[in-house]
N, C-alpha and C positions, 0 to 999 in steps of 0.2 A: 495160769489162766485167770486166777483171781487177781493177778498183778493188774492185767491188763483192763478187765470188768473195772477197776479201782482207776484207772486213766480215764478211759472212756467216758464213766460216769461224771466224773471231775470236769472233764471238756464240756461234755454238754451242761453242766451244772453252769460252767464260766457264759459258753456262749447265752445260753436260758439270761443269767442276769444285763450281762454284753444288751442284749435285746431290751430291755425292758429298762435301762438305763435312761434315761432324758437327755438328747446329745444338748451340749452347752453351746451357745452361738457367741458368736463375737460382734457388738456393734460397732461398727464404723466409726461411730460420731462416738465413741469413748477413746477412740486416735487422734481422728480426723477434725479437731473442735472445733466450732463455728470459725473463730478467729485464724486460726491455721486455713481454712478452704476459703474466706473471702477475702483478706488481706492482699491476697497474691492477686485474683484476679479483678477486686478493684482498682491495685494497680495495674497492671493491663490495660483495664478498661480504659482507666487515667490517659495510659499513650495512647492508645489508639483513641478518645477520642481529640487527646490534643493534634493525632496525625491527620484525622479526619475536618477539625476548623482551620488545620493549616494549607491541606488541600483544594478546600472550597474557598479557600483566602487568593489561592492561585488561581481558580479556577473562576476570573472577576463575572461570567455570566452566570454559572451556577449560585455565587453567593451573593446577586445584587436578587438574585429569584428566589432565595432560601427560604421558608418560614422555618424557621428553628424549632419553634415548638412542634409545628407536624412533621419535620426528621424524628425530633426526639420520641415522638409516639409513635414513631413505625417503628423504630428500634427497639421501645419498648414491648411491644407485639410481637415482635423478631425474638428476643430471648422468653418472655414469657411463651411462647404457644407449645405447645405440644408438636412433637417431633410430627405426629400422623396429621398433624392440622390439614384439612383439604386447603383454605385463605391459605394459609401459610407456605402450603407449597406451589400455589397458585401463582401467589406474591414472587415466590422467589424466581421461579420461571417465567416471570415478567421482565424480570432482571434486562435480560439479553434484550431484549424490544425498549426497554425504559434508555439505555444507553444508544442504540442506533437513532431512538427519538432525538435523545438530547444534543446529541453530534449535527445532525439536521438539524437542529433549531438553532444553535450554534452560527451556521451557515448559513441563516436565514429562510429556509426553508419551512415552510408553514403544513405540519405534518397534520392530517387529523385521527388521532389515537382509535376513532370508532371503529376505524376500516381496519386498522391490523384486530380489533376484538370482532370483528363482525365475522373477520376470514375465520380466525383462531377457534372462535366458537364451533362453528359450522365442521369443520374438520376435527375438534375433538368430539362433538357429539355425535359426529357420522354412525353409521351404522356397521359401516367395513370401509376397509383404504385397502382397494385391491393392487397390486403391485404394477401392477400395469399403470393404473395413474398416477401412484406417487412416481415413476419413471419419467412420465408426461409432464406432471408437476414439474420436476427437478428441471429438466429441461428447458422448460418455461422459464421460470424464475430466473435463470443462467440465463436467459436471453434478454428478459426483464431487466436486470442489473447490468448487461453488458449498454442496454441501452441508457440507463440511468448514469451509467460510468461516462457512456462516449457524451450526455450532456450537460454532464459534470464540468469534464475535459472543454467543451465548446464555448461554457461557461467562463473557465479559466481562461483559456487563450482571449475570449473576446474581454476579458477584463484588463488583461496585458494592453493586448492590442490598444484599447483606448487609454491606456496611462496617460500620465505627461510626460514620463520619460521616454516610451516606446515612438511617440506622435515625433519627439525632439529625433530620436536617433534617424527616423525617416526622411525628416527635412533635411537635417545635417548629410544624410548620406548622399539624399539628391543633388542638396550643394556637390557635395564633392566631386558626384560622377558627371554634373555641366561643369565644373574646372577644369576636368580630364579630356572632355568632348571637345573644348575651347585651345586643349594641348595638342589635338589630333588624335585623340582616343577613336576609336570606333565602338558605336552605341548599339545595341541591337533591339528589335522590338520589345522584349521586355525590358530593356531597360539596362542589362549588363555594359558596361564599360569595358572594353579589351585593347589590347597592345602586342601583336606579335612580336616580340624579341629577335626570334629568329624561325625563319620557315622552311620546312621539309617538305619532303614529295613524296611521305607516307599514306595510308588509308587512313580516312577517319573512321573513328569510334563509332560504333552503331550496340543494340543494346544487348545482341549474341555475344561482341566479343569480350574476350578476357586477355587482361594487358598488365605492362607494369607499370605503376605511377609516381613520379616524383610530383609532392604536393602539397606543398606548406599554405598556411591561412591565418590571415591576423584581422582584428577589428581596425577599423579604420584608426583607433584612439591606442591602437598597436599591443591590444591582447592578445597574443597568441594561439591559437586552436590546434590544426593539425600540423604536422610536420612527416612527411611520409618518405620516404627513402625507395624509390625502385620499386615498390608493394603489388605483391597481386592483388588485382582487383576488377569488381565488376562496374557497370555501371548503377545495377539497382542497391548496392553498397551506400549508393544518393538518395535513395528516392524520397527521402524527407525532405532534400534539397534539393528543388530541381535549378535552383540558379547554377549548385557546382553539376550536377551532370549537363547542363548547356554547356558550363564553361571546358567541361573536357573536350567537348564535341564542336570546339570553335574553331580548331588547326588540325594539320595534320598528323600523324606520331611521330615524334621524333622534332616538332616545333616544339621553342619555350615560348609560352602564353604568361603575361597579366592580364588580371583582370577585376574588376570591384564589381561584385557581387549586390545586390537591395538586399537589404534585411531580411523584407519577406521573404526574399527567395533563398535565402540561407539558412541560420539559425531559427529565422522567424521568433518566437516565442518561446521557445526552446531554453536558450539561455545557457549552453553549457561553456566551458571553460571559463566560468567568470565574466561573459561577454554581456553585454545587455540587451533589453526585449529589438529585436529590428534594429540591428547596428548590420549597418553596412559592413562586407567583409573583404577586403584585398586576397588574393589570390594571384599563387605565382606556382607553374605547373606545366609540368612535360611529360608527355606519355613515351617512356622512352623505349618499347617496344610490343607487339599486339602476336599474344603466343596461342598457338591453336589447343581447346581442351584434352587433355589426353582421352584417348578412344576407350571405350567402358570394355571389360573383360569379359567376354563369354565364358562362364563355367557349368563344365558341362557334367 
């Protein structure tokens, strides 16, 4: 018993001083010394800020607008602020709006920064954003920018439109389609040029049905577009083009048709396969049979 009385008292004697001990710390910066933690990321700094003047070197509208010294003082604020800064996270959360600004102004587009703070304000200091409006909101804004998108779009095409190049491709094409007129082409009211090949005493095309198409297409200057083999196909497969769904709808099935196409009514502005803005398009095409849709399944 006395053995144990003789442990017992030993432990707590250890633990008693264990407690009263002074734990020893370790500082960091008797490792970590000044020169060791800034060396590395002054270099750093070094690249990224050489990656940042070689950016805005690229970037000829950003850096003919630069003032350097107020980058360099926002930067400065950026690493000096405190992580909880309210400015600081204010700033950062500007970000996103700072860059759609600068894209618009880019584009010419003369944006005024008070309306995106007037909205921002108002909705962060609301009272409640009940779910039902922010739904409304979303919605909204999706219809906002679809609008803002299609006058984007209206913007571009009418910028084509007027080029010197798109203006040239439309006179050259009218040339070409009064040489074909002069050859005995047949002209239609808008303007398509055509040449039956050879004529059938099939139905024409209408916009129910579904057929097969042989159907190749080149620019007048003989760039190539489509090239189609027997394809199923409908008619609304066009409907960007309605020069080629005329042109389908000019003979019967089972005729081979040419035909030159007007710019506008083909690619228009479009421009794919390498073709230019309103290049007239030759068109050589036979609908070589009109197949009824398969009947949809009853399941029951």
């Amino acid at each position: 018993m006395k053995k144990y009385i003789i442990i017992a008292a030993s432990a707590l004697a250890l633990a008693a001083c264990s407690g009263t001990e002074k734990e020893e710390t370790v500082d960091i910066n008797d490792y970590v010394t000044s020169d060791v933690l800034h060396r590395p990321i002054a270099a750093s700094a070094t690249l990224l800020g050489w990656q940042a003047k070689e950016q805005f070197k690229n970037e000829s509208f950003i850096d003919s607008t630069l003032n350097r010294e107020e980058y360099l003082r926002g930067f400065r604020y950026g690493i000096e602020a405190e992580a909880n800064s309210s400015f600081a996270m204010g700033l950062k959360d500007a970000q996103q709006f700072y860059q759609v600004i600068t894209s618009l102004k880019q584009q010419g587009l003369d944006i005024d920064p008070d309306q995106i703070y007037k909205a921002y304000r108002a909705a962060f200091l609301a009272d409640s954003v009940p779910a039902a409006d922010v739904q409304a909101r979303e919605m909204e804004a999706a219809s906002l920018w679809k609008e803002f998108e299609d006058s984007m779009a209206a913007y571009e095409k009418a910028k084509v439109e007027l080029s010197a190049e798109a203006k040239a491709n439309v006179k050259r094409g009218a040339e070409y389609i009064d040489s074909l007129a002069a050859q005995g082409w047949t002209i239609t009211e808008s303007g398509i040029a055509y040449l039956v090949d050879s004529l059938a005493d099939g139905k024409k095309i209408t916009e129910a049905d579904r057929f097969y198409l042989t159907f190749t297409t080149r620019s007048i200057s003989g760039q190539k577009a489509h090239n189609y083999n027997s394809r199923p196909m409908m008619l609304s497969f066009f409907e960007d083009q309605p020069g080629f769904v005329e042109a389908v709808q000019l003979a019967p099935a089972g005729s081979k048709v040419q035909a030159v196409v007007p710019g506008p009514l083909a690619f228009g502005t479009n421009m794919p396969y390498n073709i230019g803005p309103n290049e007239a398009i030759v068109v050589e095409l036979c609908v070589d049979s009109i197949y009824a849709p398969a009947p949809a399944q009853h399941v029951e």
